[in-house]
N, C-alpha and C positions, 0 to 999 in steps of 0.2 A: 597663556598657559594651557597642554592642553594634557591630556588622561595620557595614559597605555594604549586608548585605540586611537590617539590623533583625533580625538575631538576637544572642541573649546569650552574649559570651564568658565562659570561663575566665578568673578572673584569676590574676595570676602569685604565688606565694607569695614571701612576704620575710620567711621566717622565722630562727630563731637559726644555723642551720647553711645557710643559702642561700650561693651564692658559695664554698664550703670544699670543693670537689672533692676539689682535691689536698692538702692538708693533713688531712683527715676521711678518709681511706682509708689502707689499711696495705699496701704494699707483699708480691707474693705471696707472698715467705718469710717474711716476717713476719708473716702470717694467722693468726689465734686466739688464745688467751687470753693475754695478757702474764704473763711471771713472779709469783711471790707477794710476792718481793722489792721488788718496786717498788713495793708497796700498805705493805709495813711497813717502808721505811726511814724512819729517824729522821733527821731534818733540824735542824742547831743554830740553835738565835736569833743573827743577823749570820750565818749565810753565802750566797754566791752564789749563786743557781740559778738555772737558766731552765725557762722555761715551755713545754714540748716536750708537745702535745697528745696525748695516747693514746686512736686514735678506738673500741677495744675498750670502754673504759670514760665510759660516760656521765657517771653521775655525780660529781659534783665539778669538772667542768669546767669553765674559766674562756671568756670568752666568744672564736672562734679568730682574733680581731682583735689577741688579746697573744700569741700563739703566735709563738715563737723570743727574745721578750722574755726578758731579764736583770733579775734584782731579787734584792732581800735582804730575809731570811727575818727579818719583825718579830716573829709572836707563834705561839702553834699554839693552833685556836680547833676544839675537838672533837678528829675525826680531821684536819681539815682543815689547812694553814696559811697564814697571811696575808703576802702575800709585796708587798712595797713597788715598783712600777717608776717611772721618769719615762716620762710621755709628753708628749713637746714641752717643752713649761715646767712641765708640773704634773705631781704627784707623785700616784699612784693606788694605794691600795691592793686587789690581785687577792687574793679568797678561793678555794684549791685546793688537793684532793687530792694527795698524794703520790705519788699512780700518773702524776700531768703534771707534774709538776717533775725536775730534776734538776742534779746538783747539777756547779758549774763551777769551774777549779782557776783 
């Protein structure tokens, strides 16, 4: 791609976390390592959770297009667990860590 004078631009990245400004950043008091708690709570198969991103931790992250989404918790697949939501008509199942779920009364 290039300008008006034939030179070559930049292109624009459209990568995983592109568009997540505010969602991918932690608010100033809440800067730095999240508790240890959130990495080992145990989660039951059928309950609630939602998918509440923690941008400290990368990995296990689901993609942050399901972030604030509500699902039930179908299997626990390693550390991770496999959490069921609808989206629109179809039913998708999100693989994620425990450190981005939590869980909903």
């Amino acid at each position: 791609m290039t300008n008006y004078l034939g030179v070559y631009m930049a292109r624009r990245s459209k990568g995983l976390r592109s568009k997540s400004r505010g969602k991918l950043t932690k608010h100033p008091r809440q800067q730095g390592l999240s508790p240890v708690s959130m990495a080992v709570q145990e989660l039951p198969v059928g309950s609630r959770v939602a998918i509440i991103l923690d941008p400290g931790v990368v990995k296990g992250q689901p993609h942050p297009r399901f972030h604030g989404r509500v699902g039930i918790v179908q299997e626990r697949r390693g550390r991770a667990y496999v959490v069921e939501i609808m989206d629109g008509g179809s039913r998708k199942r999100i693989i994620s860590r425990p450190e981005h779920l939590r869980m909903v009364r």
